[in-house]
C-alpha positions in Angstrom: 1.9 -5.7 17.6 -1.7 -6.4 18.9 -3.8 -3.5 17.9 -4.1 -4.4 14.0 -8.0 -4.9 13.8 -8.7 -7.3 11.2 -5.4 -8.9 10.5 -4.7 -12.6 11.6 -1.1 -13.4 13.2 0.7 -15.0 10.1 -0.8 -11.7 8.1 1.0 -9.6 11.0 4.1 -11.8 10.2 4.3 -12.1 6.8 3.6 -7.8 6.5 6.5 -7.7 9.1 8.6 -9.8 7.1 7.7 -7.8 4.0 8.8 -4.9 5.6 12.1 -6.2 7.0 12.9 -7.6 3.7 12.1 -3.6 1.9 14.2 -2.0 4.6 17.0 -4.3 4.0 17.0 -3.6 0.0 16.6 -0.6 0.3 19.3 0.3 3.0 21.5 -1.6 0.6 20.9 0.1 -2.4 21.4 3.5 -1.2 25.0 2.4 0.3 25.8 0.2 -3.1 28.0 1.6 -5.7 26.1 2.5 -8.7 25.6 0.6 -11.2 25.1 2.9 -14.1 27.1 6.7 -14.1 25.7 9.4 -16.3 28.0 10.3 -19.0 29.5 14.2 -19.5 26.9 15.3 -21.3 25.0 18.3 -19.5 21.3 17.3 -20.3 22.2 13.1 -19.8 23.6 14.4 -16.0 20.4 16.9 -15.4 17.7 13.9 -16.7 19.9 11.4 -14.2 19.7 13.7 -11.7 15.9 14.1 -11.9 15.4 10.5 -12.0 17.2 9.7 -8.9 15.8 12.5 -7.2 12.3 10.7 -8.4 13.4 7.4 -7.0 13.7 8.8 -4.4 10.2 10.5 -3.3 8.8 7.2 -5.2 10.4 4.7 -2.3 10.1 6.6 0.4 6.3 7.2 -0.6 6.3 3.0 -0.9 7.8 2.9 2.4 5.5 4.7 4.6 2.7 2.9 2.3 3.9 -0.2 3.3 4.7 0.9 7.3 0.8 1.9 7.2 0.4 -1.5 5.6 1.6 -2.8 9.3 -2.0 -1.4 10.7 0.4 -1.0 14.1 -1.4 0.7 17.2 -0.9 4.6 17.3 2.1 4.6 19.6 3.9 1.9 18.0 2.9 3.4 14.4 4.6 6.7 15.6 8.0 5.0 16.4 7.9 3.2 12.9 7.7 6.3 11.1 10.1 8.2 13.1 12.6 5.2 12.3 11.4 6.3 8.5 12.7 9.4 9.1 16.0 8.4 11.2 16.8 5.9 8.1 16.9 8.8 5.6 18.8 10.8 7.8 21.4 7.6 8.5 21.9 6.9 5.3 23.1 10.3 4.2 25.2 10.5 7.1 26.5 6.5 6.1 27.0 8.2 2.7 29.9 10.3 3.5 32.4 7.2 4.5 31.4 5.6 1.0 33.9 6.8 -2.1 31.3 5.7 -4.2 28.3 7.3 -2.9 27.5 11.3 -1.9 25.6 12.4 1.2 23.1 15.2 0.0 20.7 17.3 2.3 18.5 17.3 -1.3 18.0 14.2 -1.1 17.4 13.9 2.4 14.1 16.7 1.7 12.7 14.5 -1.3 13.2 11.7 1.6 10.7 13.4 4.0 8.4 14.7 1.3 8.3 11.1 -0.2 7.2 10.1 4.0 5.0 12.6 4.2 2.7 12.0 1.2 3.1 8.4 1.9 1.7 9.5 5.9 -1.2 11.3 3.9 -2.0 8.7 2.2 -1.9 6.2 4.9 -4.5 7.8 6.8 -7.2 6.1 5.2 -5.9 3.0 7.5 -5.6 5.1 10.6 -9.9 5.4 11.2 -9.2 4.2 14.8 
């Protein structure tokens, strides 16, 4: 990971680690069963809907935010957020063998957009 301009090893580590840590909570949370199921009602299943569909723009936005965070070296930085994208991919795939959960290609879209603002936004660290 050398290539980080102005971060020390233990910062290096610890953002790793921080990473590491997100990945793992959040791989686990999208193969958990949830914890809370809309009732019947039309507009209580709509206003769930659009709140996991937030979620999930909103994380994957905090997840290329915090893989910029990493201040990697372009080629390195390039394989981190193609994993990004692999993960979201993976996970709806993992979906299907889960009674619990549903793979969605929806969901996989507000996935990218949600990397690709976050990659916008990210730029201001890439002045290299």
């Amino acid at each position: 990971m050398s290539g980080q301009a102005g971060v020390s090893r233990p910062g290096r580590v610890l953002r790793l680690l921080i990473w590491l840590i997100f990945t793992s909570l959040w791989t686990y949370s999208l193969l958990a069963p949830q914890p809370v199921q809309p009732s019947d009602d039309p507009v209580c299943q709509r206003r769930f809907a659009q709140i996991a569909n937030g979620t999930h723009v909103a994380v994957y936005f905090l997840y290329a935010v915090l893989t910029g965070w990493l201040r990697l070296a372009k080629p390195t930085r390039y394989y981190f957020f193609a994993f990004l994208m692999v993960h979201a991919a993976l996970i709806e795939y993992c979906q299907t063998f889960f009674p619990w959960r549903h793979a969605s290609w929806e969901d996989f879209g507000l996935d990218v957009a949600g990397i690709a603002v976050g990659v916008v936004f990210n730029s201001y660290w890439w002045r290299d």
